[in-house]
PDB file of N, CA, C, O and CB in Angstrom:
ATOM      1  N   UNK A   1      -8.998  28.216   2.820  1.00  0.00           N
ATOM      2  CA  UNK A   1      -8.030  27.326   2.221  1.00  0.00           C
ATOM      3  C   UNK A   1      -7.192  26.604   3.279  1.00  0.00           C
ATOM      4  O   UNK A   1      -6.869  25.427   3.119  1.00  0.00           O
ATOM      5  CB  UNK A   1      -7.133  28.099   1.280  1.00  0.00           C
ATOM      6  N   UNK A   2      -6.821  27.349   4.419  1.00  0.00           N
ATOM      7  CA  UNK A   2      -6.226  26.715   5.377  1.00  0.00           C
ATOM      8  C   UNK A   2      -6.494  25.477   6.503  1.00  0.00           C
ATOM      9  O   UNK A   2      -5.876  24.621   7.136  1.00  0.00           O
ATOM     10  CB  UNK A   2      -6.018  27.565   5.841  1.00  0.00           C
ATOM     11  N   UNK A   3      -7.813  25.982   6.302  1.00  0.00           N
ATOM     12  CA  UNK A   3      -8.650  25.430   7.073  1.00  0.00           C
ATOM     13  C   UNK A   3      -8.892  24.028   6.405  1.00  0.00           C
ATOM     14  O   UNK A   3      -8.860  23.017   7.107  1.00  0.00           O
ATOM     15  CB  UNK A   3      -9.840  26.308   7.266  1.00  0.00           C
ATOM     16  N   UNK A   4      -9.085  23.973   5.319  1.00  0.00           N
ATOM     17  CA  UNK A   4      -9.042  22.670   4.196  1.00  0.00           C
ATOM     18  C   UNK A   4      -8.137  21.482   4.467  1.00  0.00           C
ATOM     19  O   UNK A   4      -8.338  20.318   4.814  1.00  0.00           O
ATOM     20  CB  UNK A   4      -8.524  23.172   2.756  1.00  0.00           C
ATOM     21  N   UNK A   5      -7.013  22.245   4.164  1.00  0.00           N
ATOM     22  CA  UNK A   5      -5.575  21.498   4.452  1.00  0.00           C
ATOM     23  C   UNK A   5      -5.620  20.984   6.036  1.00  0.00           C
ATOM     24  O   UNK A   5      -5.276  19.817   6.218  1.00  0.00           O
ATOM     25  CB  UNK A   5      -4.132  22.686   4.209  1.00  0.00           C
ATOM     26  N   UNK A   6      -5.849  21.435   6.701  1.00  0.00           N
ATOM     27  CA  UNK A   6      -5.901  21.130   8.589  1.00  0.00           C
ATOM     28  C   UNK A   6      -6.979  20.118   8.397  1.00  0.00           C
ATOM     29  O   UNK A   6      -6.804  18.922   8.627  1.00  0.00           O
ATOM     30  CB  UNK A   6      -6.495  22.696   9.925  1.00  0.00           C
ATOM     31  N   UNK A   7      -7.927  20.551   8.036  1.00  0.00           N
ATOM     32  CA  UNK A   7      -8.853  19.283   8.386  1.00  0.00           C
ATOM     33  C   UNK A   7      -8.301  18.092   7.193  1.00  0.00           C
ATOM     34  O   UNK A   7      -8.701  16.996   7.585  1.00  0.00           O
ATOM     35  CB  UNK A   7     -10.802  19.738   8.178  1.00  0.00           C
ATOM     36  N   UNK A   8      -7.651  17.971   6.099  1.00  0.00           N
ATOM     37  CA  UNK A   8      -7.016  16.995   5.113  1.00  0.00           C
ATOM     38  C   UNK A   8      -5.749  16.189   6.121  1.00  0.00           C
ATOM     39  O   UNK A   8      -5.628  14.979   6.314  1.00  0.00           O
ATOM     40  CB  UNK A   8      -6.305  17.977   3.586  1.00  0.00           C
ATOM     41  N   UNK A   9      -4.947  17.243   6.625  1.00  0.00           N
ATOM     42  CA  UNK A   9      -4.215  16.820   7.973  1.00  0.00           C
ATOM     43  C   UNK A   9      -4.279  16.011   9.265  1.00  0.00           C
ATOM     44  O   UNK A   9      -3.419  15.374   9.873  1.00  0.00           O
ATOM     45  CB  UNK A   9      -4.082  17.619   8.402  1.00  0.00           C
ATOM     46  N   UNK A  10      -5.901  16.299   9.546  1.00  0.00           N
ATOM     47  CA  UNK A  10      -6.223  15.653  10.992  1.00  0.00           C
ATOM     48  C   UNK A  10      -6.694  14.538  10.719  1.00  0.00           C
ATOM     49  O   UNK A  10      -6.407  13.549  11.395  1.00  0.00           O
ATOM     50  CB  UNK A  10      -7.194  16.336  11.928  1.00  0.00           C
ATOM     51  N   UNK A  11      -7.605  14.485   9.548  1.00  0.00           N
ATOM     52  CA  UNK A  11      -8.026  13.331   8.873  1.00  0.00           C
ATOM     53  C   UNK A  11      -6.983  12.267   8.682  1.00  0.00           C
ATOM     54  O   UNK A  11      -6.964  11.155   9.211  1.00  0.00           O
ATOM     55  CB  UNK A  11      -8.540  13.707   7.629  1.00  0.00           C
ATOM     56  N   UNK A  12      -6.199  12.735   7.921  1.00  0.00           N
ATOM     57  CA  UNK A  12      -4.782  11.864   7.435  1.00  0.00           C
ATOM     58  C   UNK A  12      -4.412  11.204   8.979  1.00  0.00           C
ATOM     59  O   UNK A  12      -4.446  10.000   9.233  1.00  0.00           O
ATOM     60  CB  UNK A  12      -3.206  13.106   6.683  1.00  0.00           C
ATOM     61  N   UNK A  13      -4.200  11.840   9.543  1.00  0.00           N
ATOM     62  CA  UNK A  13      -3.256  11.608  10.897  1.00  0.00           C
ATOM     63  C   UNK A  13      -4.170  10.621  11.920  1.00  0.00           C
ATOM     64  O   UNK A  13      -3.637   9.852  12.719  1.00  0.00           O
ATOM     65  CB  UNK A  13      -2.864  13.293  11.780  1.00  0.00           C
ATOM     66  N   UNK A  14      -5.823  10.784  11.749  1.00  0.00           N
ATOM     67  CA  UNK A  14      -6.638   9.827  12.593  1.00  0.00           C
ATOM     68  C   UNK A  14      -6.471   8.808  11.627  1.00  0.00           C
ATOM     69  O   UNK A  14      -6.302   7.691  12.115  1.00  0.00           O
ATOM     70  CB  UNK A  14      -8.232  10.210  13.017  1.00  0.00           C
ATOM     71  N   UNK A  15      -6.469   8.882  10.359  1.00  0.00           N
ATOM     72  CA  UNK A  15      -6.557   7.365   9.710  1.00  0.00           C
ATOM     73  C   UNK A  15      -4.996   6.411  10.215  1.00  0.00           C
ATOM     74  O   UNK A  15      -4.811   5.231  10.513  1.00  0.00           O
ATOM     75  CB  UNK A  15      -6.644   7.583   7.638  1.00  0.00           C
ATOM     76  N   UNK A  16      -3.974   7.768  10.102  1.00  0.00           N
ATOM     77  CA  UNK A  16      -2.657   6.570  10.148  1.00  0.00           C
ATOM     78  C   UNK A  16      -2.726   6.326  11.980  1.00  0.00           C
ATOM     79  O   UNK A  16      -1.951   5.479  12.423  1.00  0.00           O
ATOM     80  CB  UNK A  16      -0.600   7.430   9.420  1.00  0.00           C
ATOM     81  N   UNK A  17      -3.502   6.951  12.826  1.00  0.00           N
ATOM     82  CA  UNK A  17      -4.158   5.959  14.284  1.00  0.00           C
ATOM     83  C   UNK A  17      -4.752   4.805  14.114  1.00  0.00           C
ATOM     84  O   UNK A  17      -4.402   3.780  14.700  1.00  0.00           O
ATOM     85  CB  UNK A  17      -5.288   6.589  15.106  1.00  0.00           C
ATOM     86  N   UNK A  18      -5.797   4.885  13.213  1.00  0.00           N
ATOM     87  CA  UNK A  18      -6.560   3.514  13.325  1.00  0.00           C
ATOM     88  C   UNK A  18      -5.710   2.655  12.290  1.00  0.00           C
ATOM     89  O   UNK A  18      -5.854   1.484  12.641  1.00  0.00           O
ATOM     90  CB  UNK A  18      -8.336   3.603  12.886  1.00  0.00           C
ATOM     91  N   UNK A  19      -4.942   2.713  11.244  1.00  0.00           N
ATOM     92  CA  UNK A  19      -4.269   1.579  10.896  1.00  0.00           C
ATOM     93  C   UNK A  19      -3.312   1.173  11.848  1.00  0.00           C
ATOM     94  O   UNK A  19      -3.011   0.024  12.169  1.00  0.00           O
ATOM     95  CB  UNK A  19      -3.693   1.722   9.710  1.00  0.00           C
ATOM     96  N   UNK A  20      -2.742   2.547  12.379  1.00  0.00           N
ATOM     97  CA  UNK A  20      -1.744   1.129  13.491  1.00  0.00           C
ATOM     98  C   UNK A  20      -2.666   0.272  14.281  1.00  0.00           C
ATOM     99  O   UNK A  20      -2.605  -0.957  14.255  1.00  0.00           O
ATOM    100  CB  UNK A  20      -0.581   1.842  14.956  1.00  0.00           C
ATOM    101  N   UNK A  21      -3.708   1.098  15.136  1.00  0.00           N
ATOM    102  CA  UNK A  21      -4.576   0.188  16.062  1.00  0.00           C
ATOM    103  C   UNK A  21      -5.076  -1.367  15.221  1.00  0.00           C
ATOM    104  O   UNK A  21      -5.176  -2.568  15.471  1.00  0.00           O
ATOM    105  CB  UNK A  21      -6.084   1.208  16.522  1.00  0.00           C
ATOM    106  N   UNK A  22      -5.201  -0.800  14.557  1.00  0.00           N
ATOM    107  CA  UNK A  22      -5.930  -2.340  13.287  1.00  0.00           C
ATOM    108  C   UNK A  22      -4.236  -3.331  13.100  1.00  0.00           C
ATOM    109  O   UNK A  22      -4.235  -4.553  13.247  1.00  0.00           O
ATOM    110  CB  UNK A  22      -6.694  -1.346  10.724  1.00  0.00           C
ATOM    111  N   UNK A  23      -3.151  -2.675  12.825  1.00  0.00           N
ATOM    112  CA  UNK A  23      -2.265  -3.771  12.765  1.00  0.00           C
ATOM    113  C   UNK A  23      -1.664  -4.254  14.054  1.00  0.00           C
ATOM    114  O   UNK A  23      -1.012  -5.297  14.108  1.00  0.00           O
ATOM    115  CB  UNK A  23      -1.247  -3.446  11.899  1.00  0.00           C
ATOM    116  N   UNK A  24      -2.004  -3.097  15.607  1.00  0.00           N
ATOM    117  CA  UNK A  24      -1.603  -3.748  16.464  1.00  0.00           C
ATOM    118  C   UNK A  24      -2.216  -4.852  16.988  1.00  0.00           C
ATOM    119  O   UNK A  24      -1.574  -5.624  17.700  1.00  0.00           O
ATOM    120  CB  UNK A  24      -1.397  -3.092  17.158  1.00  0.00           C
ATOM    121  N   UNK A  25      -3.498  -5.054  16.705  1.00  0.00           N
ATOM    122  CA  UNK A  25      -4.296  -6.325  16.888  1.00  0.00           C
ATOM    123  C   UNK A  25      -4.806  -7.379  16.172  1.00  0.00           C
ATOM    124  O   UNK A  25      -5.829  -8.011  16.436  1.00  0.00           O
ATOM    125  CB  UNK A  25      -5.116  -6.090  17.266  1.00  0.00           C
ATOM    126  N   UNK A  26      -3.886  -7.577  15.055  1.00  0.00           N
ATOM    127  CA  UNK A  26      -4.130  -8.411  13.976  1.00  0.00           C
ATOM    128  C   UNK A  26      -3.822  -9.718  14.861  1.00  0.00           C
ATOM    129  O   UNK A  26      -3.253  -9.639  15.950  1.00  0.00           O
ATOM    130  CB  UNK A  26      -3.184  -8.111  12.550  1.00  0.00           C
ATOM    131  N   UNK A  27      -4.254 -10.930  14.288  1.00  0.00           N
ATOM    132  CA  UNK A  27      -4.150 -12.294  15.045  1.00  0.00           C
ATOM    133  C   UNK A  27      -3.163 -12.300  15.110  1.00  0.00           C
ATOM    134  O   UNK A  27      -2.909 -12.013  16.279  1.00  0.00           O
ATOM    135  CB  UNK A  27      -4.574 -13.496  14.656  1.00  0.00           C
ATOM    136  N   UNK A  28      -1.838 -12.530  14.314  1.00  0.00           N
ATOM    137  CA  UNK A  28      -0.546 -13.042  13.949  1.00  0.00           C
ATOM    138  C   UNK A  28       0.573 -12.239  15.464  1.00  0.00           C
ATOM    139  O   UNK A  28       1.478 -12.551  16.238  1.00  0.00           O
ATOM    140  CB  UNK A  28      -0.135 -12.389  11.984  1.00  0.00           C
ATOM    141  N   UNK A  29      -0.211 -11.215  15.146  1.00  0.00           N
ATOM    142  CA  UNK A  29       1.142 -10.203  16.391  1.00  0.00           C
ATOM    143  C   UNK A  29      -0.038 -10.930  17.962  1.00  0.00           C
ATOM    144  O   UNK A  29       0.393 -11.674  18.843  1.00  0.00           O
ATOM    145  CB  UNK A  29       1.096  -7.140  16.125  1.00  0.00           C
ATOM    146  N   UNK A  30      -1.278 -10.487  17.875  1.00  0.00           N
ATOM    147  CA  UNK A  30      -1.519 -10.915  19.214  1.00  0.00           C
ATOM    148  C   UNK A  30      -1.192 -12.157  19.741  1.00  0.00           C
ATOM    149  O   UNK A  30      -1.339 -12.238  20.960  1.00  0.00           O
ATOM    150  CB  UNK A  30      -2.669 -10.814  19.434  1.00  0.00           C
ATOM    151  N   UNK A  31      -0.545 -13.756  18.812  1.00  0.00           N
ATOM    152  CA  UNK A  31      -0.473 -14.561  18.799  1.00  0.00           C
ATOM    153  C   UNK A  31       1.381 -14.843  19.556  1.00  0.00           C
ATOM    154  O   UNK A  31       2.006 -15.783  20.047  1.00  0.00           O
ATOM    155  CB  UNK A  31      -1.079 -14.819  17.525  1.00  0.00           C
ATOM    156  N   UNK A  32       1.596 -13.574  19.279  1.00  0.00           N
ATOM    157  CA  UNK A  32       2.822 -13.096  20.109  1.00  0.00           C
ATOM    158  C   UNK A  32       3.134 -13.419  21.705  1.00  0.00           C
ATOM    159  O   UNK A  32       4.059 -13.919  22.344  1.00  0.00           O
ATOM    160  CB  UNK A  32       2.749 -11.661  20.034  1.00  0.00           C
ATOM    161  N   UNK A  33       1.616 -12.750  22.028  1.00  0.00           N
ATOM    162  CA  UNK A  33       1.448 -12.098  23.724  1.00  0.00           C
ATOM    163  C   UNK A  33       1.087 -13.061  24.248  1.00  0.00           C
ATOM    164  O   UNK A  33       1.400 -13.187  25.431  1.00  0.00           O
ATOM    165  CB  UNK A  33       0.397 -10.899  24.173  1.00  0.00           C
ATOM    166  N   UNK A  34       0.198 -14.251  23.526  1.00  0.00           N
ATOM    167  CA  UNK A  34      -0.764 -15.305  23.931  1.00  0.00           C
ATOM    168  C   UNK A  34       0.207 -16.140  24.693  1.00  0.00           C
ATOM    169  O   UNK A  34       0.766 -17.089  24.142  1.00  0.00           O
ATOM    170  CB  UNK A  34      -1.564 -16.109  22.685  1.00  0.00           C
ATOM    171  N   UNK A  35       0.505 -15.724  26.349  1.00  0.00           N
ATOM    172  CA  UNK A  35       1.342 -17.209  26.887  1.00  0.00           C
ATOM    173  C   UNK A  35       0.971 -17.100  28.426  1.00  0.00           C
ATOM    174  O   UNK A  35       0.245 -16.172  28.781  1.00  0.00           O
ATOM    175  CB  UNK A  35       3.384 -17.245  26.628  1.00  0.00           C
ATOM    176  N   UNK A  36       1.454 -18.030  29.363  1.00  0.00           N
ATOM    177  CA  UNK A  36       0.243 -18.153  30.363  1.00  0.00           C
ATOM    178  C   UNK A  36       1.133 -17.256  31.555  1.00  0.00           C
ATOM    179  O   UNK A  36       0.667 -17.115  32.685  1.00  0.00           O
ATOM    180  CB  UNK A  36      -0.318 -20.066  30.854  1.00  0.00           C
ATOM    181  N   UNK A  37       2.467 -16.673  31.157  1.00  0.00           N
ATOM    182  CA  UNK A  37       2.949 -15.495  31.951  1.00  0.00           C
ATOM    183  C   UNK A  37       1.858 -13.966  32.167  1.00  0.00           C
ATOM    184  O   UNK A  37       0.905 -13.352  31.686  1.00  0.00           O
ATOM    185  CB  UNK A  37       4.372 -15.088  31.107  1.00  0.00           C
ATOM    186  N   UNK A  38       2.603 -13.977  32.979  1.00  0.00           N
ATOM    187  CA  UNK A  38       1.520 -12.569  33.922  1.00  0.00           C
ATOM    188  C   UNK A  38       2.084 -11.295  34.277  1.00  0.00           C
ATOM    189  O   UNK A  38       2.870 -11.435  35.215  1.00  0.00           O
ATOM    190  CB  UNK A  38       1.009 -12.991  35.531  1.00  0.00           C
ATOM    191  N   UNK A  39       2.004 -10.357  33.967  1.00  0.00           N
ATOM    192  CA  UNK A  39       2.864  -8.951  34.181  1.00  0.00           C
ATOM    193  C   UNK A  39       1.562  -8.290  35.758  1.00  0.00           C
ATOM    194  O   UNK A  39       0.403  -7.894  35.633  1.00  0.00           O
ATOM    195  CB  UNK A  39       2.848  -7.557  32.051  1.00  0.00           C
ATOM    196  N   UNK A  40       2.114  -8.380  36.613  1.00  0.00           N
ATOM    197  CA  UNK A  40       1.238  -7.703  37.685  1.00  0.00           C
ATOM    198  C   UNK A  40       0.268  -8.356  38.213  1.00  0.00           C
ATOM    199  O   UNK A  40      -0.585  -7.889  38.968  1.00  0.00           O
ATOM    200  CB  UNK A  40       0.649  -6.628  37.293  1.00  0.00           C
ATOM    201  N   UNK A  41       0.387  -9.787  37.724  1.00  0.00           N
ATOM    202  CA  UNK A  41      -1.217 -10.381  38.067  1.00  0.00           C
ATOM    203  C   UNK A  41      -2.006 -10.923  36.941  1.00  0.00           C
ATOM    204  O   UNK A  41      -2.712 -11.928  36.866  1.00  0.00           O
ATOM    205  CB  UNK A  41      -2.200  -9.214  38.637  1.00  0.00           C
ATOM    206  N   UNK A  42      -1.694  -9.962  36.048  1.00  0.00           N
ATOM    207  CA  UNK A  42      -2.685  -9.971  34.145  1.00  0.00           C
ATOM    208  C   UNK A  42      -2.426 -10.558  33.616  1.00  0.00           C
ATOM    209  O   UNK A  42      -1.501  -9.898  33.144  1.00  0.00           O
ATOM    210  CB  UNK A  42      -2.741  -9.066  33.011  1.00  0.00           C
ATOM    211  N   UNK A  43      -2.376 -11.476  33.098  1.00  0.00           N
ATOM    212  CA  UNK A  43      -2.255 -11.965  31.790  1.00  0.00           C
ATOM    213  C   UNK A  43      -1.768 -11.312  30.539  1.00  0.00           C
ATOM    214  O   UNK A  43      -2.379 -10.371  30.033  1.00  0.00           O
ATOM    215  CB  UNK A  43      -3.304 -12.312  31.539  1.00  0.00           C
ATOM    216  N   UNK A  44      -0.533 -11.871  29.975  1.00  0.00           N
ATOM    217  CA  UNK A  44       0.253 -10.708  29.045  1.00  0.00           C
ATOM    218  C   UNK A  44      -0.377 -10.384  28.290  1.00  0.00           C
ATOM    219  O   UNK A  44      -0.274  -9.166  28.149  1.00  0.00           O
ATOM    220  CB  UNK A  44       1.377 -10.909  28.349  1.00  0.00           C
ATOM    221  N   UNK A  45      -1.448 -11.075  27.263  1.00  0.00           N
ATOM    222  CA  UNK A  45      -2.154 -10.898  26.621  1.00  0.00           C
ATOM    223  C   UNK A  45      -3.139  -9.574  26.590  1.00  0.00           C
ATOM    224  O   UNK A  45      -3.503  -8.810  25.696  1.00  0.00           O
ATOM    225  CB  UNK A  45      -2.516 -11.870  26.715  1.00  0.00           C
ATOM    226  N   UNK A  46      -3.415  -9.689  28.153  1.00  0.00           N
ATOM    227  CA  UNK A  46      -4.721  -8.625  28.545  1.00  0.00           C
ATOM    228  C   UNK A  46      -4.042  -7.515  28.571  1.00  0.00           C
ATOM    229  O   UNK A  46      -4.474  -6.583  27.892  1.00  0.00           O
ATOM    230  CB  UNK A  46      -5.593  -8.796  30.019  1.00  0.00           C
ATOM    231  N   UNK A  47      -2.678  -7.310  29.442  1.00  0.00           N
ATOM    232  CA  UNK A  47      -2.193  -6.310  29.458  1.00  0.00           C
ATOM    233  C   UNK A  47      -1.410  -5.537  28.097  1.00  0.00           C
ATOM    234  O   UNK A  47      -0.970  -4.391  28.005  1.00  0.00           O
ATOM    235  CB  UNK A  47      -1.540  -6.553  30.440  1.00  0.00           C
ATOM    236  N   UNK A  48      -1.432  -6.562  27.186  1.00  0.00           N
ATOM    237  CA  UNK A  48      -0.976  -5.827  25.583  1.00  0.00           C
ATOM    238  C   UNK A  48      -2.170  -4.940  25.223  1.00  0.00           C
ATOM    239  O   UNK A  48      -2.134  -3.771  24.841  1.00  0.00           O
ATOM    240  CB  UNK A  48      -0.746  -7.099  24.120  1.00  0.00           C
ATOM    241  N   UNK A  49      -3.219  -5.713  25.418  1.00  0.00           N
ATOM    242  CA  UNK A  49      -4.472  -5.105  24.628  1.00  0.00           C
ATOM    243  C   UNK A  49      -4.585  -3.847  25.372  1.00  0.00           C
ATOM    244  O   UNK A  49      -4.522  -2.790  24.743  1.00  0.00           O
ATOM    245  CB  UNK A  49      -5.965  -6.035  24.655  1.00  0.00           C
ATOM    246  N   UNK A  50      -4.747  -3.847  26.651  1.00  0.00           N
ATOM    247  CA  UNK A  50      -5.149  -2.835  27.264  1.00  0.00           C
ATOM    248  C   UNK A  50      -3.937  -1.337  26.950  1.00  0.00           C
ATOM    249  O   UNK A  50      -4.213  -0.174  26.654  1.00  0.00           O
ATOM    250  CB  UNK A  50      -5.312  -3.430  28.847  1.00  0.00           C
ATOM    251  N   UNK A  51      -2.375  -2.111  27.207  1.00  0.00           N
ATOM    252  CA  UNK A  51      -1.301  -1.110  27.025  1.00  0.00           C
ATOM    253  C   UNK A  51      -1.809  -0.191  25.356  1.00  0.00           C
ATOM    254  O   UNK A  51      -1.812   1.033  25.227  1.00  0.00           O
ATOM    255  CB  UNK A  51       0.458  -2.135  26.953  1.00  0.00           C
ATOM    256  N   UNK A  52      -2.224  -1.302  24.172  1.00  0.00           N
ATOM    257  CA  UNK A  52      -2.306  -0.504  22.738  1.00  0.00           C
ATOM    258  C   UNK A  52      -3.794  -0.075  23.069  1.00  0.00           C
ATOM    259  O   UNK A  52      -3.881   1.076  22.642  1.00  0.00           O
ATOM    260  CB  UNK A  52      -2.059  -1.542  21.073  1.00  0.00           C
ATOM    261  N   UNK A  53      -4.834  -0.393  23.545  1.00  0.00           N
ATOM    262  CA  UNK A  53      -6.064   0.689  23.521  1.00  0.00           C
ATOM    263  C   UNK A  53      -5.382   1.700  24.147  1.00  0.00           C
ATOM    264  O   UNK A  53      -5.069   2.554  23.318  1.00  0.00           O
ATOM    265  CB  UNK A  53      -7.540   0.318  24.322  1.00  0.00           C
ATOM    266  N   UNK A  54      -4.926   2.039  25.544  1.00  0.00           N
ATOM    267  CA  UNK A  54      -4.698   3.198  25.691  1.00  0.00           C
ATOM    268  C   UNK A  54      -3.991   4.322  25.202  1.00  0.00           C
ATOM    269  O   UNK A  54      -4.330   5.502  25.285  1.00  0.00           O
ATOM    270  CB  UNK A  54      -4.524   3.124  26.368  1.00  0.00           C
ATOM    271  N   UNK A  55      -2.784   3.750  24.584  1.00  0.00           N
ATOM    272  CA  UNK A  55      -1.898   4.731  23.297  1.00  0.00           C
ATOM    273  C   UNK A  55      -2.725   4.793  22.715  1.00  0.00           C
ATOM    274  O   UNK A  55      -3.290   5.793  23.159  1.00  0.00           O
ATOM    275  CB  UNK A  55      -0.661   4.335  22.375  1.00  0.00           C
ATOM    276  N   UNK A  56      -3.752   4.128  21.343  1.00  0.00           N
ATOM    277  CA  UNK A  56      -4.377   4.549  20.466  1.00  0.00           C
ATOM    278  C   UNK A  56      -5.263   6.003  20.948  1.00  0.00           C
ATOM    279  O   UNK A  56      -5.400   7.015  20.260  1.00  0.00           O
ATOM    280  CB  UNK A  56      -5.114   3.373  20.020  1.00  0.00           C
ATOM    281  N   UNK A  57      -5.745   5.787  22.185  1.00  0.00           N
ATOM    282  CA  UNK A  57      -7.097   6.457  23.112  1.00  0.00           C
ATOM    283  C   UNK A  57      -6.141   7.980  23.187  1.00  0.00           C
ATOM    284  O   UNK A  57      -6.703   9.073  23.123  1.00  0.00           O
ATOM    285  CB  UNK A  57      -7.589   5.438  25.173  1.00  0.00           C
ATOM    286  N   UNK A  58      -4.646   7.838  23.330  1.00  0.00           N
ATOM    287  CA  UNK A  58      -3.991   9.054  24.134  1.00  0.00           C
ATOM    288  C   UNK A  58      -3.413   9.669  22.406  1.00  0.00           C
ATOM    289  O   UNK A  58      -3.227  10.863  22.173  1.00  0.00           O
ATOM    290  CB  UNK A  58      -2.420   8.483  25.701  1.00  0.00           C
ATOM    291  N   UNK A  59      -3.245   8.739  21.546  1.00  0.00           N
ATOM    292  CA  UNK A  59      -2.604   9.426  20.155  1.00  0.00           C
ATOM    293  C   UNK A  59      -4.285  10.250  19.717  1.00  0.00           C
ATOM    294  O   UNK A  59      -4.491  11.399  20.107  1.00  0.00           O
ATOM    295  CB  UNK A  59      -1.824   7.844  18.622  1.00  0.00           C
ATOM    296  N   UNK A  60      -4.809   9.877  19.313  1.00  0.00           N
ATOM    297  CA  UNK A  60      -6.603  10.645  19.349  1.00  0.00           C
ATOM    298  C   UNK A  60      -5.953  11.178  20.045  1.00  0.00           C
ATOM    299  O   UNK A  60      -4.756  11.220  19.760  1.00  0.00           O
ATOM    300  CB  UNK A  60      -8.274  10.052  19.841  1.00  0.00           C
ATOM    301  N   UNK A  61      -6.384  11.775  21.169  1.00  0.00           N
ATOM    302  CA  UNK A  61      -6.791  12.953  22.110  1.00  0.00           C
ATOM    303  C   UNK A  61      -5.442  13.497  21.610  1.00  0.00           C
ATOM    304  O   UNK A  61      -5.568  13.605  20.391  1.00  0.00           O
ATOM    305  CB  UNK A  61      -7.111  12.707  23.969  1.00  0.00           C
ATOM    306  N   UNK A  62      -4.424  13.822  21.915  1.00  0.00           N
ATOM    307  CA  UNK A  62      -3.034  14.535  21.304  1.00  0.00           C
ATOM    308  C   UNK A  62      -3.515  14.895  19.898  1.00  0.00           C
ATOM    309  O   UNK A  62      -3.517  16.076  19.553  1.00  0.00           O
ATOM    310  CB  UNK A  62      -1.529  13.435  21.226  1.00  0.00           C
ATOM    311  N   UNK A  63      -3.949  13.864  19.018  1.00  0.00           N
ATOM    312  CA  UNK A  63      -4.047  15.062  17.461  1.00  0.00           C
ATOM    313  C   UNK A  63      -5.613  15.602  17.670  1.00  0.00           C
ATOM    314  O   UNK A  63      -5.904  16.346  16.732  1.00  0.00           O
ATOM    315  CB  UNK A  63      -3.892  14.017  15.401  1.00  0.00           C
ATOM    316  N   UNK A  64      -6.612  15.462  18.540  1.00  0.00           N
ATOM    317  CA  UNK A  64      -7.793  16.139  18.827  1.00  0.00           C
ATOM    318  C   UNK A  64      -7.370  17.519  19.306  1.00  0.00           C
ATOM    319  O   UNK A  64      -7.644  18.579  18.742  1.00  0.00           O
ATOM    320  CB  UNK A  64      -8.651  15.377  19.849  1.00  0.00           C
ATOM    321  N   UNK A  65      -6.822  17.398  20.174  1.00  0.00           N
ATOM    322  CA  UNK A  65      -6.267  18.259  21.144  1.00  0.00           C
ATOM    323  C   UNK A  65      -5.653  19.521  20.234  1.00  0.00           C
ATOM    324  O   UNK A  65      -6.096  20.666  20.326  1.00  0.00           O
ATOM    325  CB  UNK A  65      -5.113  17.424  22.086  1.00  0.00           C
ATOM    326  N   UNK A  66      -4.658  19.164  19.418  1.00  0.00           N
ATOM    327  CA  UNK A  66      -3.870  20.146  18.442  1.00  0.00           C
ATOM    328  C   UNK A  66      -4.699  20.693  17.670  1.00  0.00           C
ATOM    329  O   UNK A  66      -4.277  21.740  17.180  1.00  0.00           O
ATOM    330  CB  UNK A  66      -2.843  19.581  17.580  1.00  0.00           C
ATOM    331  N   UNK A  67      -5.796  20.370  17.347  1.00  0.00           N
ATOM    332  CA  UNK A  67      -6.378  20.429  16.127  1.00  0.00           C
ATOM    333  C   UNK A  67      -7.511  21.614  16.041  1.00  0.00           C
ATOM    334  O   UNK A  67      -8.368  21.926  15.214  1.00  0.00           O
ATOM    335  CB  UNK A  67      -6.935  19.044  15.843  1.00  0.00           C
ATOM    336  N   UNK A  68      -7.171  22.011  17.049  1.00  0.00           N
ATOM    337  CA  UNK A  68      -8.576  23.626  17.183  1.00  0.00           C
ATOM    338  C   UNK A  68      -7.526  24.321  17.761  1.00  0.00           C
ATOM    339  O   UNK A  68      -7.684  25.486  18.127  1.00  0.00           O
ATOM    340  CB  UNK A  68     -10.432  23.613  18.503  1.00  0.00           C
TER     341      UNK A  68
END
């Protein structure tokens, strides 16, 4: 029974990952970043995308991680 609920839990918790990832890259917000300034060299743009893949990549592994 416990075991049910944990996996109803981890499930829940990867889906509310990929909806943020899905609303952090909707056109409207990336349409935000789109300007010809440069953080380090990058292009703000590149460096948004890259900054939200890697949170999405590190929120996964943190509820992977908990989850056994």
């Amino acid at each position: 029974m416990a075991d049910a609920r944990n996996d109803e839990r981890l499930a829940g918790r990867l889906v509310a990952v990929a909806a943020l990832g899905l609303v952090l890259i909707v056109p409207p917000l990336l349409a935000q970043f789109d300007r010809t300034d440069r953080v380090f060299g990058v292009p703000v743009l590149w460096a948004y995308l890259y900054i939200v893949w890697a949170v999405v990549i590190g929120l996964v592994a943190v509820i992977g991680g908990r989850s056994r």
